[in-house]
C-alpha positions in Angstrom: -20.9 7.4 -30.0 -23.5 4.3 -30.2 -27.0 5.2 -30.0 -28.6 4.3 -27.0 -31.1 1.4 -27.2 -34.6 2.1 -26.3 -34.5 -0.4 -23.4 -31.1 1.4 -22.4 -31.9 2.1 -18.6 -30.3 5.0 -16.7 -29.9 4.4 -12.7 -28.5 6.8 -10.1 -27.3 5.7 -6.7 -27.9 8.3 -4.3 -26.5 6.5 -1.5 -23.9 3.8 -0.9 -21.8 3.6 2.4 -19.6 1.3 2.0 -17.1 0.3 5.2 -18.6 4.0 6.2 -17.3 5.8 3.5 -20.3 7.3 1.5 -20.1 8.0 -2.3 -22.1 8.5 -4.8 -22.1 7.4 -8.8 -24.4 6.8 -12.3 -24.6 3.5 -14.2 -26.2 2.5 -17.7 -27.7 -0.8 -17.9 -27.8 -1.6 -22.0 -31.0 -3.8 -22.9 -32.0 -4.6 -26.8 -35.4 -4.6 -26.6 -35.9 -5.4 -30.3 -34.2 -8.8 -29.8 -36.4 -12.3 -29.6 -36.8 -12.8 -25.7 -34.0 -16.0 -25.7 -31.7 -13.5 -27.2 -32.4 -10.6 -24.5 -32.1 -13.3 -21.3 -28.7 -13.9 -23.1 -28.1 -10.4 -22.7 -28.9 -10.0 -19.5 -25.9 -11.9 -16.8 -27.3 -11.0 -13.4 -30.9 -12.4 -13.2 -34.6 -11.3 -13.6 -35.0 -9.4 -10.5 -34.4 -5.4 -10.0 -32.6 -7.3 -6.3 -30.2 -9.7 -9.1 -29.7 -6.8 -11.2 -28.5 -4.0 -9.4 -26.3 -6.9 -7.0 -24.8 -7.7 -10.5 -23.8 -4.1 -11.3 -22.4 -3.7 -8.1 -20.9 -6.4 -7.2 -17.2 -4.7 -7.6 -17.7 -1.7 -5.7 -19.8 -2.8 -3.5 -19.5 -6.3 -2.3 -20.0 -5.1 1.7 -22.5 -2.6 1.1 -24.6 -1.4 3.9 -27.4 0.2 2.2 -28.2 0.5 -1.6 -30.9 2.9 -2.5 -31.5 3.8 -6.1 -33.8 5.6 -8.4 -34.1 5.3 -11.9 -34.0 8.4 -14.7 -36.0 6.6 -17.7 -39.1 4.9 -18.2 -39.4 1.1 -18.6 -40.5 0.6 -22.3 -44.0 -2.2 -22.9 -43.3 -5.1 -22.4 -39.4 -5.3 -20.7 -39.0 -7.9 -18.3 -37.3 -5.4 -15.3 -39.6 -4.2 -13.2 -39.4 -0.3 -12.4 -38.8 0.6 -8.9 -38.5 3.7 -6.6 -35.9 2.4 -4.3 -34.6 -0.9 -3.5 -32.5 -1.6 -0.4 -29.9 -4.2 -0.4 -29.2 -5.3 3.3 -25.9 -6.8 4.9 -25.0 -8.1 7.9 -21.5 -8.4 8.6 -19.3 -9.4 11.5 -16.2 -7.5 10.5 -15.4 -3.8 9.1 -13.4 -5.4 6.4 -16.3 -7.8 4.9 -15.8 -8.5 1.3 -14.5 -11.9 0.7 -11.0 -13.0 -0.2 -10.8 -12.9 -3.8 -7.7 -15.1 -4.8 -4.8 -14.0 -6.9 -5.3 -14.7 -10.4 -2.1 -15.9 -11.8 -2.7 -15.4 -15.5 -3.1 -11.5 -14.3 -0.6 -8.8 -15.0 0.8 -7.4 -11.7 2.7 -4.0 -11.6 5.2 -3.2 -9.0 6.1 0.2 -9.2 9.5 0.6 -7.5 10.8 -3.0 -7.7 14.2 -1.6 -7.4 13.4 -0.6 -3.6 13.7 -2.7 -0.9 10.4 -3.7 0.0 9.2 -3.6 -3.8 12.3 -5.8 -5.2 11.2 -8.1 -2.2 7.5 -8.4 -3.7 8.8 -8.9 -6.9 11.0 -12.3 -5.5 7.6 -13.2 -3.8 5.4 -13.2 -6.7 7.9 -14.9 -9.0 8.5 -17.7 -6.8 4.9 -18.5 -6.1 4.0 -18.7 -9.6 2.5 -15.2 -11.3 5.3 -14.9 -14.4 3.3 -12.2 -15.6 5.0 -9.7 -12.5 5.8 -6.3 -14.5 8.1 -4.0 -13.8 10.3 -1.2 -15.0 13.7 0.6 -14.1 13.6 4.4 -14.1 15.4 4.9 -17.1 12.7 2.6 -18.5 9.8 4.5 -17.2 10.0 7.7 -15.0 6.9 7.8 -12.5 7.2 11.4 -12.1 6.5 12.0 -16.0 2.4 11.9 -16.0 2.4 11.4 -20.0 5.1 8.1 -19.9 2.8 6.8 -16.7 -0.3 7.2 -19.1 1.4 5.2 -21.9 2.5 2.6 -19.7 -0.4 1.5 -17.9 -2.7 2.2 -21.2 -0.1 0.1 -23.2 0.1 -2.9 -20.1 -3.4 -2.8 -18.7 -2.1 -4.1 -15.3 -4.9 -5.7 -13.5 -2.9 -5.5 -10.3 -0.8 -2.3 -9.0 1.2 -2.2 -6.1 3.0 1.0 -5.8 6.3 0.7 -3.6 8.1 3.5 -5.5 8.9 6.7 -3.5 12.2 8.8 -2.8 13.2 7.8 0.8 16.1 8.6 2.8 16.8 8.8 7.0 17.0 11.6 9.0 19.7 13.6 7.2 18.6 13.1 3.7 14.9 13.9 4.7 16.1 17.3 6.7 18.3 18.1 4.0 16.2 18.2 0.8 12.1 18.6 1.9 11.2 20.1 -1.2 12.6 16.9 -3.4 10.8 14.3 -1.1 7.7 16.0 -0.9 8.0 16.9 -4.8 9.1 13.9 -6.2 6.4 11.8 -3.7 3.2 13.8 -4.7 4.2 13.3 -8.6 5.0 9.5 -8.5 1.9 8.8 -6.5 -0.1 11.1 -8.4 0.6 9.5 -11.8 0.8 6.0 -10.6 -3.0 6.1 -8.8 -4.9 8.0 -11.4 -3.1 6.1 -14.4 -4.8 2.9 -12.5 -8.2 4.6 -12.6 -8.1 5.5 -15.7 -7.0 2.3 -17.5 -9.3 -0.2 -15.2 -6.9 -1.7 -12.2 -9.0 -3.8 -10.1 -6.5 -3.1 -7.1 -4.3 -0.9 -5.8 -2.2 -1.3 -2.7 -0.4 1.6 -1.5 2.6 1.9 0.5 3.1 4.2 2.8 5.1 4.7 6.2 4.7 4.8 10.1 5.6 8.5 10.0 2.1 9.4 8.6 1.2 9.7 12.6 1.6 12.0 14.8 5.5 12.6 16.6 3.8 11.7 20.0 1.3 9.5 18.9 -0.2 7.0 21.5 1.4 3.7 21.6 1.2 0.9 20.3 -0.1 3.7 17.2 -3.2 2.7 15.7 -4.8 3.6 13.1 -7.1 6.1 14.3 -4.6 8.4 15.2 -3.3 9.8 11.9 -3.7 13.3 11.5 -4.6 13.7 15.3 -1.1 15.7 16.1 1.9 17.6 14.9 4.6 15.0 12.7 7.8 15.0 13.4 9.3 17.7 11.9 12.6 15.9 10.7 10.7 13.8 8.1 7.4 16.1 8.0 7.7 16.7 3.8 7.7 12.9 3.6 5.2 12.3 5.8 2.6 14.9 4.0 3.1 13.6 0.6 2.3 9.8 1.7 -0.9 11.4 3.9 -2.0 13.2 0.5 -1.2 9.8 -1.0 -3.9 7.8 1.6 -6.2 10.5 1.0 -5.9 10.1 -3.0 -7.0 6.4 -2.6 -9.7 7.0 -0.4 -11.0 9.3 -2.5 -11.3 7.4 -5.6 -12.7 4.4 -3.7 -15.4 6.7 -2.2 -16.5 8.4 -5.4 -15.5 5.9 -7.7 -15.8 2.6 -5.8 -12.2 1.4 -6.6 -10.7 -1.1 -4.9 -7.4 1.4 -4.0 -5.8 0.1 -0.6 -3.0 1.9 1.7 -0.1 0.1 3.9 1.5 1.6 6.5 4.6 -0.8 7.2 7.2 -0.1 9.8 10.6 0.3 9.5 11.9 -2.7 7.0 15.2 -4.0 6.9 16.8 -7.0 4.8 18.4 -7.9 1.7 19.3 -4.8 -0.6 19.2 -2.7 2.6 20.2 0.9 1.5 24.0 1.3 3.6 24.4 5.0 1.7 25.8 6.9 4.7 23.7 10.1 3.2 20.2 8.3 2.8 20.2 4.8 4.9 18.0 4.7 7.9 18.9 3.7 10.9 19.4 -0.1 10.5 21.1 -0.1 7.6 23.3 3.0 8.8 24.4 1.2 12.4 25.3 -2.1 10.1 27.3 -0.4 7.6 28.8 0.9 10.7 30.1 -1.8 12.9 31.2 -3.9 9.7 33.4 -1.0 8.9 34.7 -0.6 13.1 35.4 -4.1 12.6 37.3 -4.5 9.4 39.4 -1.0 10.4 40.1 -2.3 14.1 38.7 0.9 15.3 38.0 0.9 19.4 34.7 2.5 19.2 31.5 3.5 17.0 29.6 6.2 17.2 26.1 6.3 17.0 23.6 9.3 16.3 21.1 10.6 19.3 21.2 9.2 22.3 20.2 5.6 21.6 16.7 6.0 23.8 14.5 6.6 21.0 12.4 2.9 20.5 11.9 1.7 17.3 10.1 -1.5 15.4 11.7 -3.8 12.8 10.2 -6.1 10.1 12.0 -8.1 7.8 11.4 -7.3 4.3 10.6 -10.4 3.1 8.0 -10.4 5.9 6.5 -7.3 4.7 6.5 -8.5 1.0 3.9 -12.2 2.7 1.8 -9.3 4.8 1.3 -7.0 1.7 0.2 -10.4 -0.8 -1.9 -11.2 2.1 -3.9 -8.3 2.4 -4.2 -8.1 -1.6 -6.4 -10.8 -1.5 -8.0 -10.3 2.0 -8.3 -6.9 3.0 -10.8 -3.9 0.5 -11.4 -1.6 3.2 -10.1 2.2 2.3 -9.5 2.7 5.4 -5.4 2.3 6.1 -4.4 -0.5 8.1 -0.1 -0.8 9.7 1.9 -3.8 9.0 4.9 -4.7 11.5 5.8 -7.1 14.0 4.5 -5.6 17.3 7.5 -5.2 19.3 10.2 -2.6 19.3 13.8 -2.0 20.6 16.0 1.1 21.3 18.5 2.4 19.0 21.0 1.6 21.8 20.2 -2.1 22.4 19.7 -2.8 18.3 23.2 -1.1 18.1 24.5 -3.8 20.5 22.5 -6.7 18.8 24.4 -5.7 15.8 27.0 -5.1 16.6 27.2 -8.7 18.2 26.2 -10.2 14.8 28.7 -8.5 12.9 31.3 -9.3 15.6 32.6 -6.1 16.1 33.4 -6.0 20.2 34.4 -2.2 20.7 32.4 0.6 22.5 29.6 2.8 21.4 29.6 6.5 21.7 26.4 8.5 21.3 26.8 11.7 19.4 24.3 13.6 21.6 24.4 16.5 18.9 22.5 14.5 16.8 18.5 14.3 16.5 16.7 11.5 17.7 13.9 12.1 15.9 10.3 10.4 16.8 10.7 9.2 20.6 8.8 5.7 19.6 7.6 4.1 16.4 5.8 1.0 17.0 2.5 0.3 15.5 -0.6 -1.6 16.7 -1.0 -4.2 14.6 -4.5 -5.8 15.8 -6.3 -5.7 12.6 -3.6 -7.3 10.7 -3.8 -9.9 13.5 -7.1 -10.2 13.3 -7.1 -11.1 9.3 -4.5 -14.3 10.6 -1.2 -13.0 9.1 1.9 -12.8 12.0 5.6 -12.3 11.0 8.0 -15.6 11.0 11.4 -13.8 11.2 12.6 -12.8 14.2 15.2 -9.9 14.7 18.3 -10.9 15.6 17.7 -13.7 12.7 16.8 -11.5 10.1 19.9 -9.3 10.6 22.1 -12.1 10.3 20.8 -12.9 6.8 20.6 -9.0 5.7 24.4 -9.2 7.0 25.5 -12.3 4.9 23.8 -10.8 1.6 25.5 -8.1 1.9 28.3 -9.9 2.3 28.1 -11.8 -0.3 27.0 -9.2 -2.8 30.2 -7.3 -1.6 27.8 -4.4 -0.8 29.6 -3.8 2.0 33.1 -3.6 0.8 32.1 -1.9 -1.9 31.3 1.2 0.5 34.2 1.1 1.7 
């Protein structure tokens, strides 16, 4: 361990609130007294003043910083050109809950998306490459298994991502989720787990974490805003699912309020699009009615049956959508408090089974297998503070389905299921 210099200074912050989250943590500032004074200014990066200094250190964690008040544990030596100080208050005023400045994507940094094999995460991969950041990671899960803690470890200390965007997670619909509760809420808690305290450990700037509208309640007001997770009972048909991404949120907000790190969480909606999941076992419900009429179609079948009763309502966002909203709030959004991403309108299962099955072109009648769960009466999130950062979706719904049918189509997807 290097000896500490005799104009080492030792400061404790015994009070940051930062977007209201309050935290507390220790730095060292490291000062070679014995050094000509030319040689100690170039030492010292952040100015003169206690006011410079102590903005300097900060300036990672906290950039919107209501109050600052600090003490310090040593003893100025003779002579040192910091002045000593009891406490010093660092005052902000700004207009918006999310006040730290867009900070730009560097493209020369290394970005890992866990999960890239996923639908939304293969969709932030396309994203990234095509606007210019060749240094996008990623690994398959024979390459890297998230739920192994040691291999995570190696990984990020081996990489050093600067960026982390964790889309990896077990995921399934209604069956697969009421089926195996123990796996998803298992398998969730390890992958997030290892993922979020590998990039503390080995110095990620940022973290975005993806979660899922079923965080909130099963009768949740609506449009759901944010306020209103853990207000309520979930919905008990994805509840294991649910509790591991809620532990997830709670992981991040915990390491950004005693460790200042810059660890966001997501909430889309349900996402559709191009490597849409059409397994009849784990495919939610978009992918499940497509798969579906493209199969009444091709087999001439008179009618197609649909699960519930077709009144539960439900929101849509095209994944490529989701992939622009997610980029956008990497750069523009460092609150820890979770914000939603989705389009702001919904439909019911009964109407988006027509609208597909008018894209597909398949022209028989729907039965509703009244047998089956419905699951959450209506999904559809309040989106005003994505709003209010300027990002909107461009792809409407009837358009994006067309494209998700046409890739699959012309992946052979489709007939492959068959």
């Amino acid at each position: 361990m290097t000896r500490r210099a005799r104009g080492d200074h030792r400061f404790r912050l015994v009070h940051v609130a930062i977007n209201r989250l309050e935290f507390r943590f220790s730095f060292t500032l490291h000062c070679d007294s014995s050094l000509p004074g030319s040689a100690r200014d170039s030492r010292a990066p952040f100015g003169d003043s206690p006011n410079a200094l102590l903005d300097g250190c900060l300036r990672r964690v906290a950039a919107n910083c209501t109050r600052v008040a600090c003490a310090p544990q040593s003893t100025e030596p003779r002579g040192h050109r910091f002045h000593s100080f009891d406490e010093l208050t660092i005052a902000h005023s700004w207009k918006r809950e999310n006040a730290t400045p867009a900070v730009q994507l560097d493209r020369s940094e290394k970005i890992y998306v866990a999960g890239h094999r996923g639908l939304l995460g293969g969709a932030l991969v396309r994203l990234l490459r095509a606007r210019g950041f060749e240094r996008t990671i990623a690994r398959s899960r024979s390459e890297l298994d998230l739920g192994n803690a040691a291999a995570v470890c190696a990984f990020f200390k081996s990489e050093r991502p600067a960026v982390v965007l964790l889309a990896a997670a077990k995921v399934g619909g209604i069956k697969a989720n009421s089926d195996a509760p123990v796996e998803f809420l298992l398998e969730n808690l390890r992958i997030q787990n290892n993922v979020i305290s590998a990039a503390h450990e080995y110095g990620a700037r940022k973290l975005v974490f993806l979660g899922s509208s079923c965080i909130y309640p099963k009768f949740a007001p609506q449009p759901i805003p944010e306020r209103a997770l853990l207000t309520g009972p979930l919905e008990p048909t994805n509840e294991a699912y649910a509790i591991a991404k809620i532990a997830g949120i709670k992981l991040c907000q915990s390491y950004a309020r005693q460790y200042g790190e810059n660890f966001i969480s997501v909430m889309p909606t349900n996402l559709y699009g191009p490597g849409e999941n059409l397994d009849p076992h784990t495919s939610h419900v978009l992918g499940a009615l497509l798969r579906k009429a493209h199969e009444a179609k091709v087999s001439g079948a008179g009618e197609m049956v649909v699960w519930g009763t077709g009144e539960p309502r439900r929101e849509f966002l095209h994944v490529d959508d989701a992939a622009d909203a997610v980029l956008s709030l990497l750069e523009n959004y460092h609150s820890p408090e979770i914000i939603n991403v989705g389009c702001g309108e919904d439909i019911t299962v009964h109407a988006l089974a027509r609208l597909i099955c008018d894209v597909v072109g398949f022209n028989g009648e729907l039965k509703f297998d009244r047998t089956k769960p419905d699951g959450t009466p209506r999904k559809l999130l309040d989106i005003t503070k994505l709003r209010q950062l300027g990002w909107s979706p461009k792809i409407g719904l009837r358009e994006g389905i067309a494209c998700t049918y046409e890739s699959l189509l012309a992946q052979s997807a489709l007939q492959t299921m068959q």
